[in-house]
MARKEKE-311568 format. One line per 4 residues: for each residue x negated, y negated, z negated of C-alpha. Coordinates in nm, 2 decimals. Layout:
N
X:Y:Z; ...;
This chain:
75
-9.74:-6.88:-9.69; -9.48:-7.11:-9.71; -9.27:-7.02:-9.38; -9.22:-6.65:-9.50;
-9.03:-6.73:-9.81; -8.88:-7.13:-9.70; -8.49:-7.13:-9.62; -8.65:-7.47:-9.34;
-8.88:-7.32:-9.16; -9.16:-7.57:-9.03; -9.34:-7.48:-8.70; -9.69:-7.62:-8.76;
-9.87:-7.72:-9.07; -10.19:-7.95:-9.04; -10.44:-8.17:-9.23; -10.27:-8.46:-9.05;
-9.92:-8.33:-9.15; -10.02:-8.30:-9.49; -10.20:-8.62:-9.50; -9.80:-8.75:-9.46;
-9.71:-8.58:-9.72; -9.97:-8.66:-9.98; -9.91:-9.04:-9.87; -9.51:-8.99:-9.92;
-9.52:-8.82:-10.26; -9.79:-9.07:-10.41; -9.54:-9.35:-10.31; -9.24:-9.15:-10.42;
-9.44:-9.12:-10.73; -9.47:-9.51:-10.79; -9.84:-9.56:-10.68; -9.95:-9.90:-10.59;
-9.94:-9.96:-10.23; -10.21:-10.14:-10.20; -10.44:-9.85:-10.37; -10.24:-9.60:-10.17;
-10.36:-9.83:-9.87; -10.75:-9.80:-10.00; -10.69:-9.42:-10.05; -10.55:-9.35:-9.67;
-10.83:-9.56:-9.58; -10.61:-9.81:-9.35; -10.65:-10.10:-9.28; -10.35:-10.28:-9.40;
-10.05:-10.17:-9.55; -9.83:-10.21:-9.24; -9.99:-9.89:-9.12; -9.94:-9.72:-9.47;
-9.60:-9.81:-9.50; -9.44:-9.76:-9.14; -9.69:-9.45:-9.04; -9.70:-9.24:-9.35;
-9.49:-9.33:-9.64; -9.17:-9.17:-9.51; -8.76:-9.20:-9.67; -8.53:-8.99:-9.64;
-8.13:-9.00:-9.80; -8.27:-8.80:-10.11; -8.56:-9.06:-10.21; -8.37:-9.36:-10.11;
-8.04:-9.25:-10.38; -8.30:-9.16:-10.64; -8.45:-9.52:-10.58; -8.09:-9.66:-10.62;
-7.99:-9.44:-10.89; -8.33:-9.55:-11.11; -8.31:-9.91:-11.05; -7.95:-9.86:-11.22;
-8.08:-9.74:-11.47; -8.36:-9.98:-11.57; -8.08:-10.28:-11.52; -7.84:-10.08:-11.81;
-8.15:-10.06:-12.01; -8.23:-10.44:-12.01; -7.90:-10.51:-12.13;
């Protein structure tokens, strides 16, 4: 189980909480949104984006730090 060997403990794991999850790290991952819409079965992407595809300061330097890197490569 995760909690016995995690340094961050998390007090409850469930579908719902790893239906977050699976939605962050397919968008961290680069999927289309709009698939990634289709997949969570919503409605519209609103709901996607500001309901399950969650930032934090780790993703949002990566994102930085990668877009850096493609403008170098184009030049």
């Amino acid at each position: 189980m995760y909690n016995e060997t995690a340094e961050y403990k998390i007090e409850t794991i469930s579908a719902h909480t790893l239906r977050h999850t699976r939605c962050t790290r397919d968008a961290e991952d680069g999927m289309d949104i709009k698939v990634l819409q289709y997949i969570m079965g919503h409605s519209n992407m609103k709901i996607t984006n500001d309901v399950y595809n969650h930032v934090n300061e780790e993703r949002a330097v990566s994102e930085i730090m990668n877009v850096e890197q493609r403008r170098r490569n184009k030049g």
